[in-house]
N, CA and C atoms as a LAMMPS dump frame, in Angstrom:
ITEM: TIMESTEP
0
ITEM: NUMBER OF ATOMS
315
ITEM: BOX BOUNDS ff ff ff
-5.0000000000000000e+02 5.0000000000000000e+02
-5.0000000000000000e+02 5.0000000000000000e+02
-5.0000000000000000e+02 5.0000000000000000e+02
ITEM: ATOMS id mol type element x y z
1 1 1 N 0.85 -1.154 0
2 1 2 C 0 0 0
3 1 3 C 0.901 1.224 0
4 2 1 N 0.974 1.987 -0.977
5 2 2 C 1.653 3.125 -1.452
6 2 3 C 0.643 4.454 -0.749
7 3 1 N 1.686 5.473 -0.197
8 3 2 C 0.573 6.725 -0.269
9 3 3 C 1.924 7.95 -0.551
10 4 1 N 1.25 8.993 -1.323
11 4 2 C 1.921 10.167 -1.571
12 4 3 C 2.467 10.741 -0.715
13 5 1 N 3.902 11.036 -0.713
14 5 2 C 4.686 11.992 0.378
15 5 3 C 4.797 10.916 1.661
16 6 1 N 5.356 11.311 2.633
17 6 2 C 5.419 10.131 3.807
18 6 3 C 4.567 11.003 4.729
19 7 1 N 3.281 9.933 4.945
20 7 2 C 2.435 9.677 5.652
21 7 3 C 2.266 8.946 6.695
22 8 1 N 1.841 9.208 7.956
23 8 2 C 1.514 8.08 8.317
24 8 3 C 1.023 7.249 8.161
25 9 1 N 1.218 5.935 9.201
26 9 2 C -0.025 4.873 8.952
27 9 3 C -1.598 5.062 9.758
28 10 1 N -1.49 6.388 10.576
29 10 2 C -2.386 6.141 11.342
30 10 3 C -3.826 6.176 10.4
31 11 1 N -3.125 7.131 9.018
32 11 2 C -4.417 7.385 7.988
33 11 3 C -4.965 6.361 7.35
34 12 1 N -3.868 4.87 7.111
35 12 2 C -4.109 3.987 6.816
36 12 3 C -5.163 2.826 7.789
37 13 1 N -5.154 3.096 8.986
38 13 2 C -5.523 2.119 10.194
39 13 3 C -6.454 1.242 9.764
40 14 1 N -7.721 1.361 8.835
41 14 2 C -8.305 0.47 8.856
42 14 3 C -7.952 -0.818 8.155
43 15 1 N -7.047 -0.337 6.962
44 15 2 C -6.869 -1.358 6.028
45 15 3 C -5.412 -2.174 6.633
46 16 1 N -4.324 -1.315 7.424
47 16 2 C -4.192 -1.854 8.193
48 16 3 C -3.605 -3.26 9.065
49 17 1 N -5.458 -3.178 9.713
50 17 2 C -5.557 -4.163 10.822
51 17 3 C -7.146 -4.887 10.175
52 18 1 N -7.5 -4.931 9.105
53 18 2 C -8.814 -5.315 8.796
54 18 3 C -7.579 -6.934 8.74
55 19 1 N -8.935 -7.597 8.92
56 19 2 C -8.449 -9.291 9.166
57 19 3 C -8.27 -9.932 10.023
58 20 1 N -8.142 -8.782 11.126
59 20 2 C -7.225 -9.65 12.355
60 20 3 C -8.557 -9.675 13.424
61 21 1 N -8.132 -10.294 14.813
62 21 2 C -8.967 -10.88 15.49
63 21 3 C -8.296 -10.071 16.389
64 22 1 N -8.929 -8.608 16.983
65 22 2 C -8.398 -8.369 18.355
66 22 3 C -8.86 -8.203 19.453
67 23 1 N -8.296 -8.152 20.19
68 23 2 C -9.022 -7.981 21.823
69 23 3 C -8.471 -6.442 22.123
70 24 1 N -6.873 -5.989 22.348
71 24 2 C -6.63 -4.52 22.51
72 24 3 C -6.279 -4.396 21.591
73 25 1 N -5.988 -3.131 21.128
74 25 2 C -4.833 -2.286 20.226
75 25 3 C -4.36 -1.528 21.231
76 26 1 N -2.714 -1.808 21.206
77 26 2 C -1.758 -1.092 22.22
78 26 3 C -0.57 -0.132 21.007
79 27 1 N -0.9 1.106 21.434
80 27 2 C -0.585 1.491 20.543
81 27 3 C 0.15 3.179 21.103
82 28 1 N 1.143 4.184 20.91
83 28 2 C 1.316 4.739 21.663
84 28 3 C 0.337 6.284 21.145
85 29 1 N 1.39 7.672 21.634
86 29 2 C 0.131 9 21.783
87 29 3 C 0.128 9.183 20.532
88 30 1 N 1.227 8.772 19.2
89 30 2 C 0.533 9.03 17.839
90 30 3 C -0.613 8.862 17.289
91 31 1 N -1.36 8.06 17.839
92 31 2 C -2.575 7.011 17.285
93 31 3 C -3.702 7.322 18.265
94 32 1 N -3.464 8.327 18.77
95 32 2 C -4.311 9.039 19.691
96 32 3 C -5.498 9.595 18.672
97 33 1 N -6.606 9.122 18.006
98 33 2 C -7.261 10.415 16.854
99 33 3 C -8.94 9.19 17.143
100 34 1 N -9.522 10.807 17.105
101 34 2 C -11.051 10.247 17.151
102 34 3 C -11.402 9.09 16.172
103 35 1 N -10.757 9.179 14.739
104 35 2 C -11.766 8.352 13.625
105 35 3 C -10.721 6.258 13.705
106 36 1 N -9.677 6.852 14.552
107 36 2 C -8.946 5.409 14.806
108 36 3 C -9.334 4.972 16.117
109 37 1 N -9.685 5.255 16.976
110 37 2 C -10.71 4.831 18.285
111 37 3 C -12.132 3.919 17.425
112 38 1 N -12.524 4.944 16.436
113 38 2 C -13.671 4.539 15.861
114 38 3 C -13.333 3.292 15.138
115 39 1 N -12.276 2.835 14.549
116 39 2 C -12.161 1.778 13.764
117 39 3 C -11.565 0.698 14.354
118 40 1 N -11.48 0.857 15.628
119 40 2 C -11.275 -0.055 16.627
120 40 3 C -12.238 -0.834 17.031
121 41 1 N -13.211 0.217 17.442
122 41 2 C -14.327 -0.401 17.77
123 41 3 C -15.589 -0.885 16.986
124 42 1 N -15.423 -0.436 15.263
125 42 2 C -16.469 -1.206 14.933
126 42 3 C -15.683 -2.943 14.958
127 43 1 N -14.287 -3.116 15.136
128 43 2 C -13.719 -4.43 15.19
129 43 3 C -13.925 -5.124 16.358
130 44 1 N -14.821 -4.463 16.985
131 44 2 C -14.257 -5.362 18.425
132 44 3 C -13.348 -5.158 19.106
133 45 1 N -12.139 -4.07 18.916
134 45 2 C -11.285 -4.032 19.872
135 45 3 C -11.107 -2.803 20.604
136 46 1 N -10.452 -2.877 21.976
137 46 2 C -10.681 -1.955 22.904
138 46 3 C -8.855 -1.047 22.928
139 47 1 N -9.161 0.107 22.574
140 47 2 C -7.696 0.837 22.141
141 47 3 C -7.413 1.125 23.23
142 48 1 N -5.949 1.22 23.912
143 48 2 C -5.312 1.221 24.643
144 48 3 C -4.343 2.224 24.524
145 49 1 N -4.245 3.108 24.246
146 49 2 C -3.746 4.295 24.028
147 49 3 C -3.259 5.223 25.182
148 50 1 N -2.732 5.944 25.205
149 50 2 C -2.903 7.353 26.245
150 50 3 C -3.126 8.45 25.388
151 51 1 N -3.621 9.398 26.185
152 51 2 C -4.131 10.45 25.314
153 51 3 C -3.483 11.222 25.173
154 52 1 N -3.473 12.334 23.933
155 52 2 C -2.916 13.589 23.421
156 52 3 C -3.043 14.142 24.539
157 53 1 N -2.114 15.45 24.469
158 53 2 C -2.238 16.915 25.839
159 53 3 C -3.197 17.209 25.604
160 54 1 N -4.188 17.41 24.582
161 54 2 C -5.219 18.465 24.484
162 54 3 C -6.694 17.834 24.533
163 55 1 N -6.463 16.35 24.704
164 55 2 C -7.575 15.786 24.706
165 55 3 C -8.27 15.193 25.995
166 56 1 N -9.322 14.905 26.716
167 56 2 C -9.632 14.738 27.465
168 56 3 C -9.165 12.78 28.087
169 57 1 N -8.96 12.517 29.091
170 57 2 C -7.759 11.423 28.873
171 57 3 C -9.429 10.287 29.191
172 58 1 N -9.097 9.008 27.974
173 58 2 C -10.026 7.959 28.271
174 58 3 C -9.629 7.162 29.425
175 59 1 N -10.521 6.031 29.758
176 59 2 C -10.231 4.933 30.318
177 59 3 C -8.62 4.02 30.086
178 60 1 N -7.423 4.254 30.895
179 60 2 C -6.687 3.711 30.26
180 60 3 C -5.911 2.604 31.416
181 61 1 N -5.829 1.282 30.287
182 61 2 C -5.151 0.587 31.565
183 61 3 C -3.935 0.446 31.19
184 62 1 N -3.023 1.107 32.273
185 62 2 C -2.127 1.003 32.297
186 62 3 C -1.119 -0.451 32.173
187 63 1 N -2.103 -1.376 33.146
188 63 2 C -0.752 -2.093 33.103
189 63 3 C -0.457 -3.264 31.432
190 64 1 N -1.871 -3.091 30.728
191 64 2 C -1.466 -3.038 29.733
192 64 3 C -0.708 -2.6 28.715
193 65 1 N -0.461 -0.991 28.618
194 65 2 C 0.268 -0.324 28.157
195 65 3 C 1.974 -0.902 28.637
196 66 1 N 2.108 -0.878 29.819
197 66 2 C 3.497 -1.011 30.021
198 66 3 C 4.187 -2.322 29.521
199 67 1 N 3.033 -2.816 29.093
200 67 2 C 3.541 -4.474 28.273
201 67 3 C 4.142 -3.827 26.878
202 68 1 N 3.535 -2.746 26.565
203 68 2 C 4.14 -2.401 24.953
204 68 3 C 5.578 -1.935 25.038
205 69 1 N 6.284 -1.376 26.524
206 69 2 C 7.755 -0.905 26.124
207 69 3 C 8.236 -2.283 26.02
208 70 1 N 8.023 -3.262 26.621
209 70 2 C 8.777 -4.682 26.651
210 70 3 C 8.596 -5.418 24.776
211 71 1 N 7.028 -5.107 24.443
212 71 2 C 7.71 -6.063 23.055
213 71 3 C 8.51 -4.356 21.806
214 72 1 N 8.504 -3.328 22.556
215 72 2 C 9.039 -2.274 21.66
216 72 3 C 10.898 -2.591 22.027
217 73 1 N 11.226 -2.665 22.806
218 73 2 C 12.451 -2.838 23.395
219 73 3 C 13.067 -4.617 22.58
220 74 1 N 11.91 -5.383 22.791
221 74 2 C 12.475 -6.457 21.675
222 74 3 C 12.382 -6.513 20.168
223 75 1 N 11.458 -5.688 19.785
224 75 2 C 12.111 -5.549 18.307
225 75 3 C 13.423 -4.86 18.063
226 76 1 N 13.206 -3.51 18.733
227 76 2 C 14.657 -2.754 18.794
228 76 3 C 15.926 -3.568 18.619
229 77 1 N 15.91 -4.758 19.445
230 77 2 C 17.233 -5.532 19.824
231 77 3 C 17.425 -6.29 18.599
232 78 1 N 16.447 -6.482 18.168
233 78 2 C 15.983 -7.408 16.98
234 78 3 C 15.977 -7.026 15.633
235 79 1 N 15.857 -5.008 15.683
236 79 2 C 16.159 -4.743 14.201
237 79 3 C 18.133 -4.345 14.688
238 80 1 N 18.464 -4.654 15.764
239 80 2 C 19.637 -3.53 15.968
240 80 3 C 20.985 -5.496 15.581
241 81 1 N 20.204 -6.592 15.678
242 81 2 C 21.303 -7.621 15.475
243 81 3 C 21.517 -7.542 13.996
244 82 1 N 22.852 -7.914 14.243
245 82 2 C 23.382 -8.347 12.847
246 82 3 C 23.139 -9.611 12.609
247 83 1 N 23.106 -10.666 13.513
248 83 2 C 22.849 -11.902 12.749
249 83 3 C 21.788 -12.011 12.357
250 84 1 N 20.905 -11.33 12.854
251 84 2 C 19.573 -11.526 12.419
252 84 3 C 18.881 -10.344 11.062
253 85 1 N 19.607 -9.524 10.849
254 85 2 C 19.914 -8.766 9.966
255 85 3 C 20.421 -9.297 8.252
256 86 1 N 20.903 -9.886 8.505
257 86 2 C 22.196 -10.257 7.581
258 86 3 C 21.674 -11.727 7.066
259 87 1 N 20.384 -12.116 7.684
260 87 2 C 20.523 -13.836 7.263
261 87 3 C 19.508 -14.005 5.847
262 88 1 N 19.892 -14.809 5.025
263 88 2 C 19.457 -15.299 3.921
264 88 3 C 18.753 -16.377 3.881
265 89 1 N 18.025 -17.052 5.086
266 89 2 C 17.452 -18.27 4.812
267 89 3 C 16.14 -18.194 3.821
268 90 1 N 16.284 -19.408 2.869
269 90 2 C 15.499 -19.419 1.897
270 90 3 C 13.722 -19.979 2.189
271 91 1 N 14.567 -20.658 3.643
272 91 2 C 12.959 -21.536 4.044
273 91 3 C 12.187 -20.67 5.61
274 92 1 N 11.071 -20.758 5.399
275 92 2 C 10.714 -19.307 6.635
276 92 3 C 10.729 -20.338 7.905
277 93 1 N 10.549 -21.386 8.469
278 93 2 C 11.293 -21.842 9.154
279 93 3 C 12.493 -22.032 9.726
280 94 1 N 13.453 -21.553 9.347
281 94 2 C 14.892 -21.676 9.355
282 94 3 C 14.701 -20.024 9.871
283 95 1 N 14.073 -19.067 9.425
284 95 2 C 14.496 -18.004 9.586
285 95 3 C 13.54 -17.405 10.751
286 96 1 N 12.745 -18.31 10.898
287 96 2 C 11.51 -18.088 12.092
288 96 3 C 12.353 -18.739 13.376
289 97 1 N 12.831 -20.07 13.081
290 97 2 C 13.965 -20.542 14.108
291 97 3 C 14.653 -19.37 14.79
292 98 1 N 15.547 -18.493 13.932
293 98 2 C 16.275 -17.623 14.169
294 98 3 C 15.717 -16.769 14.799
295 99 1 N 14.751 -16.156 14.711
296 99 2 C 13.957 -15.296 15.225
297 99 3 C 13.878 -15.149 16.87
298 100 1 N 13.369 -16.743 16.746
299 100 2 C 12.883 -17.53 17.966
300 100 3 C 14.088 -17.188 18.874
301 101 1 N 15.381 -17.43 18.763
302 101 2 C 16.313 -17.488 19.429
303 101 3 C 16.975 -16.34 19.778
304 102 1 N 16.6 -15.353 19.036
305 102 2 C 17.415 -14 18.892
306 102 3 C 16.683 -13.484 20.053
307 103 1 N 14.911 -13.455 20.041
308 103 2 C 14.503 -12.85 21.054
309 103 3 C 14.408 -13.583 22.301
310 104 1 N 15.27 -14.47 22.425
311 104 2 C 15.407 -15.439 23.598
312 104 3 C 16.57 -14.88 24.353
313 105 1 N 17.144 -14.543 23.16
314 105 2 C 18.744 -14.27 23.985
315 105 3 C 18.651 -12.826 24.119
């Protein structure tokens, strides 16, 4: 999905996450916007957000949120390896293996 000039994705949101089966969207204060709350919830899912400065702050549970620095901190580690960077496996098993192990270690 192409869009003119660099955009966010938040403009994209519905198309997205259409498909998936969710329970939250954990997501941080970028994604803070009335019409992506809305496309949350015609899915069934309950956004987890914190709110903009200027907006009045929703229902937010925290200790959900604080689960998102932990898997943000493992991709980080995960786009920052080289072995895991650098690998060529041809079969997505082999490279899902890798995966597996990188965020282990």
């Amino acid at each position: 999905m192409a869009s003119p000039c660099r955009r966010g994705e938040v403009l994209f949101g519905r198309e997205l996450i259409e498909g998936f089966i969710l329970g939250y969207v954990i997501a941080d204060r970028a994604y803070d916007a009335e019409h992506f709350h809305e496309i949350f919830f015609d899915l069934g899912a309950v956004p987890v957000i914190p709110p903009r400065y200027n907006r009045r702050p929703p229902c937010l549970r925290l200790g959900l949120y604080k689960k998102r620095n932990s898997a943000a901190r493992l991709f980080s580690k995960m786009k920052h390896s080289r072995r895991l960077a650098t690998r060529n496996d041809k079969l997505l098993a082999d490279f899902m293996g890798f995966v597996k192990i990188a965020a282990i270690g």
